[in-house]
LOMIVEX-762479 format. One record per residue (C-alpha): x, z, y. Coordinates in nm, 3 decimals, decimal comma, always signed. Each point is the difference from the previous one (the first is absolute). Layout:
<kolmis>
<kolmi><X>X</X><Z>Z</Z><Y>Y</Y></kolmi>
...
</kolmis>
This chain:
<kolmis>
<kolmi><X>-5,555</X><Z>+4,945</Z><Y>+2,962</Y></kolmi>
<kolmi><X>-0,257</X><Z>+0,042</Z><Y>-0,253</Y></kolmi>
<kolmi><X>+0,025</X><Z>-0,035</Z><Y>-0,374</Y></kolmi>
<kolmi><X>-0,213</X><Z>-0,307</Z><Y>-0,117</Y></kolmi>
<kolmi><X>-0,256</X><Z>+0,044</Z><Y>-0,258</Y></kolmi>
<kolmi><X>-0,046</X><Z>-0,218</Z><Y>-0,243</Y></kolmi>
<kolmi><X>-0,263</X><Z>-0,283</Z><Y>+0,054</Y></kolmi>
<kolmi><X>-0,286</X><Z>-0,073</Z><Y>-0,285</Y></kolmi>
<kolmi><X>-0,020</X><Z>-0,344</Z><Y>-0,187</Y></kolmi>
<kolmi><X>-0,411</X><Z>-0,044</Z><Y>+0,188</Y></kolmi>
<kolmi><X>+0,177</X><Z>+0,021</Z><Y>+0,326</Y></kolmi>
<kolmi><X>+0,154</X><Z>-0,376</Z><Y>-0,044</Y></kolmi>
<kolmi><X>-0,218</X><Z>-0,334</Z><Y>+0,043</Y></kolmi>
<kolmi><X>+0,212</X><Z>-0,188</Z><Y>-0,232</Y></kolmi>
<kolmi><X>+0,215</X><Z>+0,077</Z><Y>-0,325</Y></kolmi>
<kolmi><X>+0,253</X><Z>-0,208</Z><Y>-0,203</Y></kolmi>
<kolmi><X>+0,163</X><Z>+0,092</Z><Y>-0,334</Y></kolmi>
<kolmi><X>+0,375</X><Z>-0,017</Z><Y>-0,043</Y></kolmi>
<kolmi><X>+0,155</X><Z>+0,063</Z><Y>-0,320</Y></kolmi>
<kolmi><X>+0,333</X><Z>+0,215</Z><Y>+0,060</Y></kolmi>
<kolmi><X>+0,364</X><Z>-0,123</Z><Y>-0,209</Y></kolmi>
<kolmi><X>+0,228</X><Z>+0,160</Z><Y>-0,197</Y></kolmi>
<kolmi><X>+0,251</X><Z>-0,082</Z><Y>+0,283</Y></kolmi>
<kolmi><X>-0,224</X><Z>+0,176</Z><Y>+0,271</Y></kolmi>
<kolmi><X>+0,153</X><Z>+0,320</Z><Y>-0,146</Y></kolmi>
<kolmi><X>+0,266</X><Z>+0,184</Z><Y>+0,172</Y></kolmi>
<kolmi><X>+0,268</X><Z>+0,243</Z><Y>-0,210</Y></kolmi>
<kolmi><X>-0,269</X><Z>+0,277</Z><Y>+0,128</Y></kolmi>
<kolmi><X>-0,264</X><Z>-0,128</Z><Y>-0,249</Y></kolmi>
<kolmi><X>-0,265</X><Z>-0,150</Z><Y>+0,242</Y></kolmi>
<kolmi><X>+0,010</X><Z>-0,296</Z><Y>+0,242</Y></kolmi>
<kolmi><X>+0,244</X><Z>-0,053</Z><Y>+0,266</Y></kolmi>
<kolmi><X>-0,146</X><Z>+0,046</Z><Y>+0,396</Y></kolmi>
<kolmi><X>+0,089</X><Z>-0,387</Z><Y>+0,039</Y></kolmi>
<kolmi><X>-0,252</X><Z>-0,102</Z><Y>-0,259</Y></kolmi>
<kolmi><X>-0,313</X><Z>+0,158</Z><Y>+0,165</Y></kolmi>
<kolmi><X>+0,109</X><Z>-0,224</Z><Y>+0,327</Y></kolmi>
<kolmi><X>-0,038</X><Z>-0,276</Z><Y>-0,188</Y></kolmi>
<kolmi><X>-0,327</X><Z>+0,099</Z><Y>-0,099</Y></kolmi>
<kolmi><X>-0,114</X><Z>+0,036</Z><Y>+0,284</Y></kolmi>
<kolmi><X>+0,147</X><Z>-0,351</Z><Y>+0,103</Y></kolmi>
<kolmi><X>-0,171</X><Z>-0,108</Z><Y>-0,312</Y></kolmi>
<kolmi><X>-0,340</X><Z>+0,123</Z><Y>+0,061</Y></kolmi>
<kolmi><X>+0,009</X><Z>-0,165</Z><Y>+0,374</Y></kolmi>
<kolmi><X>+0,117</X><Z>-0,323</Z><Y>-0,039</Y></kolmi>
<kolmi><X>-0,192</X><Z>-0,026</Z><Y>-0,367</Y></kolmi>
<kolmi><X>-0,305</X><Z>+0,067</Z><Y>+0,239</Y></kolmi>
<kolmi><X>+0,046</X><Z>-0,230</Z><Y>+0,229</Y></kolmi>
<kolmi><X>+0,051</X><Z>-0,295</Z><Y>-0,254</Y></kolmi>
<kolmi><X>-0,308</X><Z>+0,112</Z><Y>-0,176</Y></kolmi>
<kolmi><X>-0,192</X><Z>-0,067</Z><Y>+0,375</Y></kolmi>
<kolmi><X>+0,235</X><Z>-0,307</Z><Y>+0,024</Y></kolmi>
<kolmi><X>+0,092</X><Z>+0,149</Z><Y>+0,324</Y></kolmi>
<kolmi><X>+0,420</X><Z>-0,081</Z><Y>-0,115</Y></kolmi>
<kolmi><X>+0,148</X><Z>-0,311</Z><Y>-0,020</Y></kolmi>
<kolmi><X>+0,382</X><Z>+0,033</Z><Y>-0,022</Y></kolmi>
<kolmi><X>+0,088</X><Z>-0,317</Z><Y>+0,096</Y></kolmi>
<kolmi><X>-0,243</X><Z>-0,146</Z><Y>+0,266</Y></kolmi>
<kolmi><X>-0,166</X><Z>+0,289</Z><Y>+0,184</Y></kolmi>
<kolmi><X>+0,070</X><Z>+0,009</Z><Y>+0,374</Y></kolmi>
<kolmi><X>-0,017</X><Z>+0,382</Z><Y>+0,010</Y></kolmi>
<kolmi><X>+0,190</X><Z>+0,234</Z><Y>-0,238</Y></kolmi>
<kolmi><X>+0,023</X><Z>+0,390</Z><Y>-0,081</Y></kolmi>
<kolmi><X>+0,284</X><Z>+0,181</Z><Y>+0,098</Y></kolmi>
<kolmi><X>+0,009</X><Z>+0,408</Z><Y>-0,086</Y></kolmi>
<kolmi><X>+0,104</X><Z>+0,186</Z><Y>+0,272</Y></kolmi>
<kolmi><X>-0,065</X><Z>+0,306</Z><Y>-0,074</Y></kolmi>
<kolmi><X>-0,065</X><Z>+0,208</Z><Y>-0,433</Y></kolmi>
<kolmi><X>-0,006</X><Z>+0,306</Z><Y>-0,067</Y></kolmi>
<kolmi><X>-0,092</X><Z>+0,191</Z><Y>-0,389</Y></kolmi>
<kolmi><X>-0,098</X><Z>+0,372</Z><Y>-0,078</Y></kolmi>
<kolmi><X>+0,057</X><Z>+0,128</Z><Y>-0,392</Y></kolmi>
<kolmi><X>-0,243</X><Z>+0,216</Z><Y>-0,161</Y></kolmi>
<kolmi><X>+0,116</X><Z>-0,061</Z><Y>-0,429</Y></kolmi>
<kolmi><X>+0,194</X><Z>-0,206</Z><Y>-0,171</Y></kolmi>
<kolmi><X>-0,026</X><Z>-0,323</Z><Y>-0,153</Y></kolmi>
<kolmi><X>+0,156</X><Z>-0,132</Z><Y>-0,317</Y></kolmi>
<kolmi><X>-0,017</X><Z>-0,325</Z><Y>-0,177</Y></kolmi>
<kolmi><X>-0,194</X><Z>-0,054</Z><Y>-0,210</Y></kolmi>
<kolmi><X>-0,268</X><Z>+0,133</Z><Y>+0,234</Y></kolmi>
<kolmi><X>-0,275</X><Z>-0,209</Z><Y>+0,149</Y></kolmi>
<kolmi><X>+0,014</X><Z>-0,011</Z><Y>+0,359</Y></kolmi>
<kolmi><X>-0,310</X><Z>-0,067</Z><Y>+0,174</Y></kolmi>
<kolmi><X>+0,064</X><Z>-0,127</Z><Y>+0,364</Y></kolmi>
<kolmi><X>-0,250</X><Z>+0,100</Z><Y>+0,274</Y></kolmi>
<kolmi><X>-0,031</X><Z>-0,189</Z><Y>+0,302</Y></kolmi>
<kolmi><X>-0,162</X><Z>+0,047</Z><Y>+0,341</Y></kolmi>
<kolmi><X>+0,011</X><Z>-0,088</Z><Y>+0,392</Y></kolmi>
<kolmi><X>+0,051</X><Z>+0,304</Z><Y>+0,152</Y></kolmi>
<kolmi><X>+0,022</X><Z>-0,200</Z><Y>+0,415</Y></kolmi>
<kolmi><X>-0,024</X><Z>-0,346</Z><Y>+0,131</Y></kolmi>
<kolmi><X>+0,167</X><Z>-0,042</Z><Y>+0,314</Y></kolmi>
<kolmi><X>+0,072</X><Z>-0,372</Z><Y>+0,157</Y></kolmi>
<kolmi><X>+0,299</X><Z>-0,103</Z><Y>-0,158</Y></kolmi>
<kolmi><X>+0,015</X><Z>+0,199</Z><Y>-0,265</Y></kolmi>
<kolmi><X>-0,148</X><Z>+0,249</Z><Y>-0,322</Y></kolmi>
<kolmi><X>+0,097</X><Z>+0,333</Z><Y>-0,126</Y></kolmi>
<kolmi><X>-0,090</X><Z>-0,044</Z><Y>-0,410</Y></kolmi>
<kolmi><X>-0,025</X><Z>+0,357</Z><Y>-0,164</Y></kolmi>
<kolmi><X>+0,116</X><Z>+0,014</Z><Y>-0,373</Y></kolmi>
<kolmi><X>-0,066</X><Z>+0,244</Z><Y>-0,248</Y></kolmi>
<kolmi><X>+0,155</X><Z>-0,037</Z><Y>-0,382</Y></kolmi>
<kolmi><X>-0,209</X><Z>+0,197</Z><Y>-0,282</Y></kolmi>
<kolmi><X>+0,169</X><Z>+0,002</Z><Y>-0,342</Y></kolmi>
<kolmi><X>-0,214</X><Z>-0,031</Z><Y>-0,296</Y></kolmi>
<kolmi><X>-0,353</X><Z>+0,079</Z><Y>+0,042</Y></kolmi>
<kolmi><X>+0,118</X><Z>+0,298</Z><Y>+0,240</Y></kolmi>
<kolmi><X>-0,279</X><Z>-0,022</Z><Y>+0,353</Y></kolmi>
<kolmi><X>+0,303</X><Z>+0,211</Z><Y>+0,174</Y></kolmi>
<kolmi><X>+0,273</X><Z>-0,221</Z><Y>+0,196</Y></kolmi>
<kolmi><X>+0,308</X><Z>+0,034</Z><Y>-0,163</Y></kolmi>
<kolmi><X>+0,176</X><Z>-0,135</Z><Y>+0,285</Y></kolmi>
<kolmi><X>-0,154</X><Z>-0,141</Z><Y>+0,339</Y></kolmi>
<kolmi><X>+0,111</X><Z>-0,135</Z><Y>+0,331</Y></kolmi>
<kolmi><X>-0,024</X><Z>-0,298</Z><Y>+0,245</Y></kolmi>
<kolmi><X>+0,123</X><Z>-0,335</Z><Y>+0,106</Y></kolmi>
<kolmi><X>-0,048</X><Z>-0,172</Z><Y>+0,323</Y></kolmi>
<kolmi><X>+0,047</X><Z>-0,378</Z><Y>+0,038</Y></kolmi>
<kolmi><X>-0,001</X><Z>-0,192</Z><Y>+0,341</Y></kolmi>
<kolmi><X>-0,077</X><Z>-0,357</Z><Y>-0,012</Y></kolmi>
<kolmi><X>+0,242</X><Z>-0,227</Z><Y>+0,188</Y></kolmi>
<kolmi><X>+0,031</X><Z>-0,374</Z><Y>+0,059</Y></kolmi>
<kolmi><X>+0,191</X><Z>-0,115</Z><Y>-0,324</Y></kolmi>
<kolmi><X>+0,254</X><Z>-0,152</Z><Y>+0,193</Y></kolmi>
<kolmi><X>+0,042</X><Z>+0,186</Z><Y>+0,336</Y></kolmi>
<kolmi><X>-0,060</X><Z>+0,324</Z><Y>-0,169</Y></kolmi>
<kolmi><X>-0,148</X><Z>+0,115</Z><Y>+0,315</Y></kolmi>
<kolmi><X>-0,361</X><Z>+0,201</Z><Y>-0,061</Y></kolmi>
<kolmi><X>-0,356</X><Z>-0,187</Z><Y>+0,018</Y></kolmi>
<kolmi><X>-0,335</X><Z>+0,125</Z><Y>-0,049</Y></kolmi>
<kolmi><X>-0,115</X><Z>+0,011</Z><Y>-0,394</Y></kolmi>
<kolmi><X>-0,147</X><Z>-0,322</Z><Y>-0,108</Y></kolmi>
<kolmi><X>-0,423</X><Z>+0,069</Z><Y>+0,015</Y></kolmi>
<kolmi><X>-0,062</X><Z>-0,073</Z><Y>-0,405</Y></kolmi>
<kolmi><X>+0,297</X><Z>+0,248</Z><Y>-0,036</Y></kolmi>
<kolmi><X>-0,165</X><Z>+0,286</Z><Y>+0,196</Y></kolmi>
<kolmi><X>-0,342</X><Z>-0,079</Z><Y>-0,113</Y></kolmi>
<kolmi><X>+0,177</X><Z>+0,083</Z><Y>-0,382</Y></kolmi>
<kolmi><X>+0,159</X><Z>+0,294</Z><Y>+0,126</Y></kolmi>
<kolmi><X>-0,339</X><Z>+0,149</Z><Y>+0,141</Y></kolmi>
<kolmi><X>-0,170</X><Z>-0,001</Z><Y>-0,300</Y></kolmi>
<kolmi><X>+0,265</X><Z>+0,249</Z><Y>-0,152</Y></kolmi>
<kolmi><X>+0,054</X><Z>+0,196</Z><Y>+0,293</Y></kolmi>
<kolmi><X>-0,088</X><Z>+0,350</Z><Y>+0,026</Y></kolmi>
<kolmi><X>-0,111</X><Z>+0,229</Z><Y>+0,299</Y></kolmi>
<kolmi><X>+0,286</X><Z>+0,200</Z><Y>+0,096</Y></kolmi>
</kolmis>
């Protein structure tokens, strides 16, 4: 298996600020591995409701993650500035692998990267269906050729 090498900020189609806590901190001095999954849940699902593409409550078809993975290149530590890069790295029928990066500061260098693949299922038989068209359509224009 090869060593992954950091990814630069240019290489995302979308990027999101999150401001880190005092609480992200672990006794180490820089944030917990939990935290940057919740970035990454973050920068998803804070897409999506920017392309109204989410509705929590009524949509037929939701997002389940099957599958997330995160490399670590440097350390973060609140009260850094993390800078969330997003992209669509494949489009299949039921589902979207979303690649991640997290830059700290003004740093172009991924501080941390990885993946997370949702299928889309039937809200209530949670069995998979094809992604909704105005969802793909969104997802194409921040895809990128693999």
């Amino acid at each position: 298996m090869s060593k992954p090498v950091p990814h630069n900020r240019s290489d995302y189609r979308y990027l999101r600020e999150i401001t880190t806590r005092w609480m992200d901190n672990d006794v180490y001095g820089h944030v917990n591995n939990v935290i940057y999954y919740s970035w990454f849940d973050t920068v998803v699902n804070g897409w999506l409701l920017e392309q109204n593409l989410l509705d929590f409550e009524q949509c037929p078809t939701v997002g389940l993650v099957v599958d997330t993975h995160c490399s670590y290149f440097s350390s973060i530590a609140f009260p850094d500035l993390v800078r969330a890069g997003l992209r669509v790295a494949s489009l299949g029928t039921s589902s979207v692998r979303y690649e991640v990066g997290l830059f700290a500061n003004d740093n172009t260098e991924a501080s941390a990267q990885g993946h997370f693949v949702h299928v889309y299922v039937d809200r209530v038989t949670r069995r998979p269906v094809p992604l909704p068209q105005a969802l793909r359509r969104a997802l194409e224009s921040i895809e990128v050729a693999s």
